[in-house]
N, C-alpha and C positions, 0 to 999 in steps of 0.2 A: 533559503537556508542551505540547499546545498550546495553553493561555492564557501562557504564556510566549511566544510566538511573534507579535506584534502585525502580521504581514505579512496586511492585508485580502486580497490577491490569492491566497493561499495554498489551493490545493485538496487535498481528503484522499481519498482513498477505501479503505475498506476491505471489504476483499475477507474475508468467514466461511467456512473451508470445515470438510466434516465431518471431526475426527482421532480426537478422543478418543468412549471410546463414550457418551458424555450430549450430545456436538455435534448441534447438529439445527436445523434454520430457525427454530424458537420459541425456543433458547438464545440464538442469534446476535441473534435481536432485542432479546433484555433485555439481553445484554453490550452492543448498539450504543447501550444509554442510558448507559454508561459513558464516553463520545466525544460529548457533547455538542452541540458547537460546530458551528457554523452551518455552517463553510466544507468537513463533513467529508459524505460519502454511503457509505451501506453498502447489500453488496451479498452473496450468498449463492450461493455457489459450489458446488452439491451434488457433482459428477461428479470436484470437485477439479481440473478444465480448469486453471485459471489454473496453481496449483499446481508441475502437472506442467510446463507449458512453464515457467515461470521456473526446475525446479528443470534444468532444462537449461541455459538463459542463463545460471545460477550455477555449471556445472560440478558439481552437483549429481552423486553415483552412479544410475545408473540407475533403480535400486529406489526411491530418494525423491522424495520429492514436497517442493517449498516449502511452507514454514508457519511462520506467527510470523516472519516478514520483514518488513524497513520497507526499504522503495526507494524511490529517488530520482529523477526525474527532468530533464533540461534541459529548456530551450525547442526547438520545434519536434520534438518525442517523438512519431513518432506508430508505429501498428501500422500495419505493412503485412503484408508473406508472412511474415515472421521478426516476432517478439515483439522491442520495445526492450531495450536494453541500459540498465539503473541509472548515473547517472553515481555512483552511493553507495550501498550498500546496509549492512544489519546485520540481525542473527536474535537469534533466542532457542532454535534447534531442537535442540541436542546442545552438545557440550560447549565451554565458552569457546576462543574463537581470536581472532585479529586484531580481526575483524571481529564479535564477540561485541557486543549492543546494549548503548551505555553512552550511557543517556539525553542527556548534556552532550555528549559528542563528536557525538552524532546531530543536535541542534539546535544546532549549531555550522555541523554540515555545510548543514542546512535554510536557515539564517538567510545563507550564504554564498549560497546558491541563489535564495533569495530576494531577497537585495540585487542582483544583476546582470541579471535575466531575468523575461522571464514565459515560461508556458511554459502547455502545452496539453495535454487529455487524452487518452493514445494505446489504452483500450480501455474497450469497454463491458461491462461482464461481463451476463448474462443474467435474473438476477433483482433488482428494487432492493429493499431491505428497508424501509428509513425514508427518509419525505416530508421535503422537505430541501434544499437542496444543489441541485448539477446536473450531469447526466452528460456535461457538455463541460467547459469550462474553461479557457477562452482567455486568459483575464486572472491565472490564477494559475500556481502549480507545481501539478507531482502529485508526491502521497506516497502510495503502496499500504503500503498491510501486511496483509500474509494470517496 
């Protein structure tokens, strides 16, 4: 999806955490060759941190954790005591809803975000996986997906 996306300002970061039982910091590095592009940084989430706080922000049930999420962010995002709120999000975690990922409506939504704003990067997650990229991001949007 994102060579379709020709917004240079556009930042990615993905966030690997471990779900399934072959997940592991060596997986996540070969998967982050699947994500090419320049504008994107990966990062390896072992403790599942990130996870767990967004699966709150999302009204998530207790018991789960985010994963397989693409979120959105506006301009001026940042983390302070509370984690950001998505101005857009979508998954892939259980079964289709609303908000179930459909590639076009998602870069519909990105391309809308990216025409009006720049926007900056509101967390640093704890491990980087791949050289790349940059873990600010003042001149583009942010995209997570765990």
């Amino acid at each position: 999806m994102l060579q379709k996306i020709s917004a240079p300002g556009l930042r990615v970061y993905v966030v690997w955490l471990p779900v399934l039982g072959f997940d592991g910091k060596k997986a996540a590095a070969v998967a982050a060759g699947l994500i090419p592009d320049a504008r994107a940084a990966h990062f390896w989430d072992q403790d599942q941190r990130l996870g767990k706080v967004y699966a709150k922000v999302l009204g998530l049930s207790p018991e789960e954790f985010a994963w397989d999420v693409y979120l959105l962010f506006p301009a001026g995002a940042r983390w302070g005591a509370e984690a950001p709120v998505p101005s857009y999000w979508m998954h892939q975690m259980f079964h289709p809803s609303e908000n179930y990922l459909d590639g076009g409506r998602f870069r519909v939504e990105v391309e809308k975000l990216t025409a009006r704003q720049k926007a900056v990067s509101c967390f640093r997650p704890a491990t980087r996986l791949a050289p790349g990229g940059s873990s600010g991001g003042e001149d583009g949007r942010l995209l997570v997906t765990l």
